[in-house]
N, C-alpha and C positions, 0 to 999 in steps of 0.2 A: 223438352216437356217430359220425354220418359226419364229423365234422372228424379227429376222432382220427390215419384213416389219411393225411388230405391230411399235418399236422402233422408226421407221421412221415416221409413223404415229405419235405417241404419242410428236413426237418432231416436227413438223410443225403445232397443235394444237395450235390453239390464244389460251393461257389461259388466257394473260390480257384481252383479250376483254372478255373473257367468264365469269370470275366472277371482272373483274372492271367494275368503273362504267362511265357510258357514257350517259352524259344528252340528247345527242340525239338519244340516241336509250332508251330510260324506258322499264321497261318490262309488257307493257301493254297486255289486253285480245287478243286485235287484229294483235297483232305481231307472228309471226310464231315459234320464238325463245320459248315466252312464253308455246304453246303449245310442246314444247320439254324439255320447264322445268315442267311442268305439270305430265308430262308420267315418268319420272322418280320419280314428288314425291311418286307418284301411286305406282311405282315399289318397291321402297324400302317401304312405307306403307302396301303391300301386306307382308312383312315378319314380321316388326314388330309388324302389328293390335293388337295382343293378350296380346301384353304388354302397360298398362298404363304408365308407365314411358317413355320407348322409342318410342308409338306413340305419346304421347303428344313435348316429346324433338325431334323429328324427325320435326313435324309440326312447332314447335316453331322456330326450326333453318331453315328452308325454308321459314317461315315468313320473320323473320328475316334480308334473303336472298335477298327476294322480294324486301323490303322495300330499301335494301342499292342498288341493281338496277336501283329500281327507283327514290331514290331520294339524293342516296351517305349518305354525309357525317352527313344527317341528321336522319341517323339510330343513333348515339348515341342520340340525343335528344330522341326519342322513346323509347331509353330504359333507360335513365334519368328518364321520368314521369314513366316506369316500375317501378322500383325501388322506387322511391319516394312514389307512391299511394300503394303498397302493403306492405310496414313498416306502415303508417301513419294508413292503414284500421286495422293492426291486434293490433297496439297499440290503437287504438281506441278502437276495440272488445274487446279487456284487461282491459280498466279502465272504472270501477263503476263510477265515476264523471263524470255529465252530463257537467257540465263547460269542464273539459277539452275534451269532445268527440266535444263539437261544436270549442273548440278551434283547434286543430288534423283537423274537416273538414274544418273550413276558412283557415287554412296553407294551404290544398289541392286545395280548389277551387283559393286561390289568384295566389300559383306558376305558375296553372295550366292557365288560365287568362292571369297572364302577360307573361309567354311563349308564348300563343297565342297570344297576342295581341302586343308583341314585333315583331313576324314576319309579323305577318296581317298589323300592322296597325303604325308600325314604319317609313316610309314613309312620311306616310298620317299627323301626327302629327311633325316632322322634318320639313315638308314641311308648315304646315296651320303655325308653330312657326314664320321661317324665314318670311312668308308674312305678318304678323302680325306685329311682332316686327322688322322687318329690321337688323334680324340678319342672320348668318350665317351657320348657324348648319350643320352638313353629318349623314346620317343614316349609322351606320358600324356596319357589320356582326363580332361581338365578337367571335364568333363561330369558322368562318373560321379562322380570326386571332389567336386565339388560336391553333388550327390545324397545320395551317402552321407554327406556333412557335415551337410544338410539335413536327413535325415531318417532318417540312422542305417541306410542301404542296404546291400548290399554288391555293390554292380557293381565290373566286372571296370575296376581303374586305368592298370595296366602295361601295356594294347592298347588303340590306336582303332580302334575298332568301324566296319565301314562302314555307315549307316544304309542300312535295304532302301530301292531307289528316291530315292535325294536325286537324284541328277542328273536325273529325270525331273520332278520337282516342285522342283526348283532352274529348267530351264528352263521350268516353266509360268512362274514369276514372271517370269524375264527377260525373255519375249516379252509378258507381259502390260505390262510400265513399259516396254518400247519402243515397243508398240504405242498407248501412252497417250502418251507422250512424241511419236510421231507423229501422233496424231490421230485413228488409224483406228478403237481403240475409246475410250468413254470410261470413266472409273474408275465402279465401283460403289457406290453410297452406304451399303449396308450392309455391315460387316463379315463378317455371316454370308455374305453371297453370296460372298463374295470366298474365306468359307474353304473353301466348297464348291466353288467352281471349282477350289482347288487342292488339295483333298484329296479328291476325289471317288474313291471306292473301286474299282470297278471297274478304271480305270486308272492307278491312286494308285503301284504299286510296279514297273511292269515297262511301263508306256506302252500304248496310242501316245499322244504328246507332242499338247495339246489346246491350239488357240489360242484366245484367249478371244471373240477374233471369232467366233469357232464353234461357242462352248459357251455364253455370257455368253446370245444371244440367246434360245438352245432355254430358260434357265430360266426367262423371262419371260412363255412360252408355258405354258398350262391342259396339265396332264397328259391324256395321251391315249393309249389302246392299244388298236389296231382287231385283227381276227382274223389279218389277215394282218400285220400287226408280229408277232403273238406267234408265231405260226409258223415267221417268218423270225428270232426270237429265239434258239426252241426249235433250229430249224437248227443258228445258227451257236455255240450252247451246247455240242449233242452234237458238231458238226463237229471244237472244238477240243478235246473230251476225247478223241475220237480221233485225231487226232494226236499228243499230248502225252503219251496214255498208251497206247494201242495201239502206233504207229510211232515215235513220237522214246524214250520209256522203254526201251521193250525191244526193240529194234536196239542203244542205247546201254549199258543193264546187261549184255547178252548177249552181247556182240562189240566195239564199238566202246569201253568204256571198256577192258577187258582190252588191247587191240593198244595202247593210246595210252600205258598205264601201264608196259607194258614190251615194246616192239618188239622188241627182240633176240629173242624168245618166237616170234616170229612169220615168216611169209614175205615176201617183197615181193609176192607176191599179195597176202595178208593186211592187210598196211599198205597199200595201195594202195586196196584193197576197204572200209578202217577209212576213210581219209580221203573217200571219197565219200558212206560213211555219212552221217559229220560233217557233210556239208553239209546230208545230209536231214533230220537230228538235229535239227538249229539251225533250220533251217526251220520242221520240227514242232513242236518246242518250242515258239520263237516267237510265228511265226504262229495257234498255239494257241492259246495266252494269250491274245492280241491278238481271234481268234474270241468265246473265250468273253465277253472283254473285253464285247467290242459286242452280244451275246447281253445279257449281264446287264442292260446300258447301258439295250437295248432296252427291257425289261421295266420300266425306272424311267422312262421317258419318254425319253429322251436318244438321238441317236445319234452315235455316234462316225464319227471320217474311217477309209477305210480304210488298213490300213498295210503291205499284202502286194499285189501282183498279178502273182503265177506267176512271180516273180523268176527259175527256172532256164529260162523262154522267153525271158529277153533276148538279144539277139546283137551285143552287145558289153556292153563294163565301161558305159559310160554308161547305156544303155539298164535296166542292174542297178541300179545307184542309184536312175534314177527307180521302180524297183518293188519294190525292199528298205527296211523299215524307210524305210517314205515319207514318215513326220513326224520322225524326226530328221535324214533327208536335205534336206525342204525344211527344216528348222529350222535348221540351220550354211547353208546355202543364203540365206535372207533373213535371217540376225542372223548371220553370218558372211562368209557368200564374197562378197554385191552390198555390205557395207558397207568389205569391203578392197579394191573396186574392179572385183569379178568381169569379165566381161570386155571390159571398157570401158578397164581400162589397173589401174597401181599408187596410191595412196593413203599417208598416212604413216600411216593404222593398219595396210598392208602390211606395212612396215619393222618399226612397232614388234611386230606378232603373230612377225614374223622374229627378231628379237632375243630374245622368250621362247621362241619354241620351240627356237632354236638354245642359250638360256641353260639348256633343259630335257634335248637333247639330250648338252651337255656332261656333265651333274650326271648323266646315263645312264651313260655312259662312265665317271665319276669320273674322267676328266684334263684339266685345266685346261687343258693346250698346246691342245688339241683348238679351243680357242674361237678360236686365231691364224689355225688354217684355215680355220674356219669366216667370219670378217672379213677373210679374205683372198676365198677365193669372192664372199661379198660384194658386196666391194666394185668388183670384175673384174665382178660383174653391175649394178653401177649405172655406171660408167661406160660400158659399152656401152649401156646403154639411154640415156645418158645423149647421148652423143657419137654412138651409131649410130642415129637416129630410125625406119627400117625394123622393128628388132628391137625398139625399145622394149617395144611392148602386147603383145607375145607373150612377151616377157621376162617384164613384169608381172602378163601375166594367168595364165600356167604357174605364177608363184609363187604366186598366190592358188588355185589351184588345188590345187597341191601341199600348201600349207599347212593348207588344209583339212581334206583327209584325214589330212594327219599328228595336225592337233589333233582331227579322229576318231578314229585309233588312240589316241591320248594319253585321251580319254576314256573309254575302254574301261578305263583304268590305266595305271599310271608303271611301263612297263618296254618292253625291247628287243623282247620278244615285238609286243606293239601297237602300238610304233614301226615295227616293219619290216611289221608286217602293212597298216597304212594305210597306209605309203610305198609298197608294194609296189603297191596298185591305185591309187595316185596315179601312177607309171608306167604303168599298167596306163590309166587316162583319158589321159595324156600321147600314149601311143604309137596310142592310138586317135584322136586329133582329129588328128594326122598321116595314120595311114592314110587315113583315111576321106575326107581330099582327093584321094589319090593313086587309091583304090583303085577297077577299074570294076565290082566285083559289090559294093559297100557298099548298095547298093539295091535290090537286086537280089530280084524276087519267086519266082525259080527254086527248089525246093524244095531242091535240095541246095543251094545258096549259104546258104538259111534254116537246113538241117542243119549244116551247116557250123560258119556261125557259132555258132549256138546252143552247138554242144559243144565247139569254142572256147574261147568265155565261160565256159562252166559250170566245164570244166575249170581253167581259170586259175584262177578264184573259189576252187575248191577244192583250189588247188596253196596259193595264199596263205593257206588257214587250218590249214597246219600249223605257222604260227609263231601264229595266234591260238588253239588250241587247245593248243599244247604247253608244256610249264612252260620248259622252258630252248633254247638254239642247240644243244645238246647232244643234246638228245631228238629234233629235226629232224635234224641231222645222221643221226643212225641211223634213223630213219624213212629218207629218200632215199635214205640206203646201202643200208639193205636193197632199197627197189625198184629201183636200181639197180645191185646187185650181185646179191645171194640171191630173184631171184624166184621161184622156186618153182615154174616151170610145171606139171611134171610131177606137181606135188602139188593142184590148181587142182581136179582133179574130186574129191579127198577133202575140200580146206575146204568145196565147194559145198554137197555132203551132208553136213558135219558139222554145217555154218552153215545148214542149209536152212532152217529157219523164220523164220533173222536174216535171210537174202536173197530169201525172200518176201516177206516183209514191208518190205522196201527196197525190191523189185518193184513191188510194191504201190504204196509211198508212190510212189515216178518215174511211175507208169500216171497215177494219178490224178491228180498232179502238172501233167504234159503231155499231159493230155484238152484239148480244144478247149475254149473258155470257154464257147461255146453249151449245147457237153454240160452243163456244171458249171451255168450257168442254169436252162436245163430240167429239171434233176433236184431244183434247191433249189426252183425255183419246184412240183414237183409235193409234195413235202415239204410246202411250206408250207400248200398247200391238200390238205391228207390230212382226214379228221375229228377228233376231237381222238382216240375211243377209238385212233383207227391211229397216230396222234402218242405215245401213253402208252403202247401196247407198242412201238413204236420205241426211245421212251427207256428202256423196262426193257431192252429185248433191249441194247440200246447198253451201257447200265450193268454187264449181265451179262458182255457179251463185255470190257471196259476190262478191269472187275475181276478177269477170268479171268486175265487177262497182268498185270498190277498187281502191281508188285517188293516186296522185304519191309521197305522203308521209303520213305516219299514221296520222289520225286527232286525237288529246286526247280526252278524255269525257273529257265533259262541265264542269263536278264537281269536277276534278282534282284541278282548280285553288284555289277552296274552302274548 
């Protein structure tokens, strides 16, 4: 008699919704599904921990899991570049011939490349072709087609789909066949390791980017979780729901999307006040994710590198790099900028990264003259380096610099918007390692010099992300008009109070923001050693207060798209 009811149960169960996939529901941090897929991976983890084989294959297949969640049918591509990068790394490890180990890694970096840059930026090139040459071309998802031939699907043919997170688990494999190709680590013998190193869930879709020097070791280690990991878990779990849905959410649904969507609506107050938002926005966002990230991480044994540290206290553009998005900074940093010669002088992978980006730049534009100028620059900068020895490495090392960033913005996406938003604090470093010779308060421990620069930087940062946040030149344009023409003064104390709860809550974020880092120690360190009962009403209170302000449909993190 008591089966009856289980039976009944088990048979009104969605299981297609529960393990199909539903592009409108992904299984993000801040969905409530997520944390009940969570508690289960816990649970069966709690029996297998002691076994390396089946806690890694347990972890591996809830990756796995995650990933076709969230983003379907684009789990096999994921496990495509699995497979690909961990044959190529151990045949690599295998042959004495330096020829063929650099040959084994261009096979890996080219697949890995134009798989990326088939989904990124297939569009974008489809698109610059037809207005160029007045032809016709369609961008089509091979993929799905193939799918739906397969097995009789019906995925979408006519658009390529950006798969969530490729370029974040496109660079885990890059740096893992460099880092094998150099030496530093060696390939894994098992397949599974290797799919967990790169599909490992926690920061599978939105990063921080994981070296395998860093990750490879912790798996080989007995799982382990003392009272004070869990604590300092528990911390930075609720840390990043508050951010992401307390401050970055709603400042953003509330104010900050409205002013961005249509400025002319608005004041130069208004837009002025949107754009600083923005910066808190992205931050909270972010850095949220990235929180929770290492929260989850914790709880599975693991720990993540950090990849935030109070980025709006730097005082200058350099200083922000090193504290923004600190694993893809140092990631273009040692598999980009010291391998074009960073600044030690130029290289011919200098030239030839010049050559793409300026062949990228032109196909921006759609006009071909453009590229005579660009080979005319050029070539006026290799001759002076060339014939003037003084200027050479500052020549070279500016372009490697420059370049950089630019192929920063470009990864962001193919358009002018992320072109000019990286070039912009590509100037923004340029103009800074000039000052910084010249200038006598550049070290200066004097608090206003510290004031100073701080807002400064800040400002800059957040003058350059109205061409990363806006859809067209178009839409900036009237943003700066308006602050620069219709500011609005005398209407300054009615936004304040109409916006009051948006610029509390902005308030808020900038207090806490630039608290002293001791403060921000001492407080997580008391957190951590609470009891667990003051830990558990923490997290309801926390849960209750998110949910209170919690919009009427999940917002993604921002870094999804990327």
């Amino acid at each position: 008699m008591g089966a009856v009811p289980l039976l009944s149960l088990v048979s009104v169960v969605d299981w297609a919704g529960l393990f199909g996939y539903d592009p409108s529901a992904p299984l993000i941090f801040t969905r409530i599904f997520f944390w009940g897929f969570f508690v289960v991976v816990l649970a069966v983890l709690s029996f297998v921990y002691r076994s390396h084989p089946l806690r890694v294959g347990w972890l591996t297949l809830v990756s796995l899991f995650f990933y076709w969640k969230t983003s379907g049918i684009f789990v096999g591509l994921l496990s495509f570049s699995i497979v690909l990068d961990h044959f190529i790394a151990k045949a690599s490890a295998a042959t004495p011939l330096l020829t063929r180990k650099k040959l084994l890694l261009a096979l890996s970096i080219t697949v890995n490349l134009l798989l990326l840059c088939y989904f990124k930026y297939a569009h974008f090139v489809v698109d610059t072709v037809n207005a160029t040459f007045g032809t016709s071309f369609e961008a089509v998802n091979y993929f799905a087609r193939w799918a739906n031939a397969a097995w009789d699907a019906h995925f979408i043919e006519n658009k390529v789909l950006l798969p969530v997170g490729i370029s974040f688990y496109t660079f885990h494999c890059i740096s893992y066949q460099v880092d094998v190709y150099r030496g530093h680590v060696k390939p894994v013998n098992s397949i599974m390791d290797f799919a967990f190193y790169v599909s490992f869930f926690p920061a599978l879709v939105a990063g921080p980017i994981i070296r395998a020097s860093v990750f490879l070791p912790q798996m080989a280690k007995d799982y382990s979780l003392t009272r004070a990991q869990f604590g300092l878990a528990i911390f930075w779990i609720l840390n990043g729901l508050l951010k992401k849905m307390l401050i970055g959410d709603y400042i953003a649904v509330n104010f900050i999307d409205r002013v961005f969507a249509d400025p002319m609506r608005f004041t130069g107050f208004e837009n002025m006040m949107a754009a600083f938002g923005y910066s808190l926005q992205v931050y909270a966002d972010f850095s949220g994710y990235t929180d929770i990230a290492i929260g989850l991480s914790l709880l599975l044994g693991f720990t993540l590198p950090a990849n935030f540290d109070s980025p709006y206290k730097a005082r200058s553009t350099a200083e922000f790099w090193k504290r923004w998005h600190i694993s893809l900074s140092t990631w273009l940093r040692d598999y980009l900028y010291i391998p074009m010669g960073g600044n030690r002088g130029g290289s011919l992978f200098s030239w030839i990264m010049t050559g793409i980006v300026l062949a990228v730049l032109v196909l921006l534009t759609g006009d071909p003259s453009l590229f005579f100028v660009f080979v005319i620059i050029g070539a006026t900068l290799v001759l002076i380096a060339r014939f003037w020895p003084p200027f050479r490495n500052m020549i070279t090392t500016n372009i490697n610099l420059m370049l950089t960033m630019l192929i920063g913005g470009l990864w962001h996406g193919a358009s002018w918007m992320f072109v000019i938003w990286g070039g912009l604090n590509g100037i923004g470093l340029l103009i800074y390692k000039g000052w910084s010779r010249i200038s006598p308060w550049n070290k200066s421990d004097h608090w206003f010099a510290r004031f100073q620069a701080i807002a400064l930087t800040f400002s800059f940062i957040t003058f350059t992300r109205f061409w990363f946040r806006s859809p067209t030149l178009e839409h900036v344009d009237l943003m700066l008009g308006q602050i620069g023409g219709d500011f609005g003064w005398h209407l300054a104390d009615d936004v304040l109070w109409g916006f009051r709860s948006v610029f509390a809550m902005m308030l808020l974020g900038f207090v806490v923001h630039w608290l002293p880092e001791r403060m921000k120690q001492e407080y997580r360190a008391r957190f951590t050693a609470l009891p667990l009962w003051a830990m558990a009403l923490t997290c309801i209170a926390v849960v209750f207060v998110v949910y209170q302000t919690v919009t009427a449909e999940a917002v993604p993190f921002i870094y999804f798209q990327f």
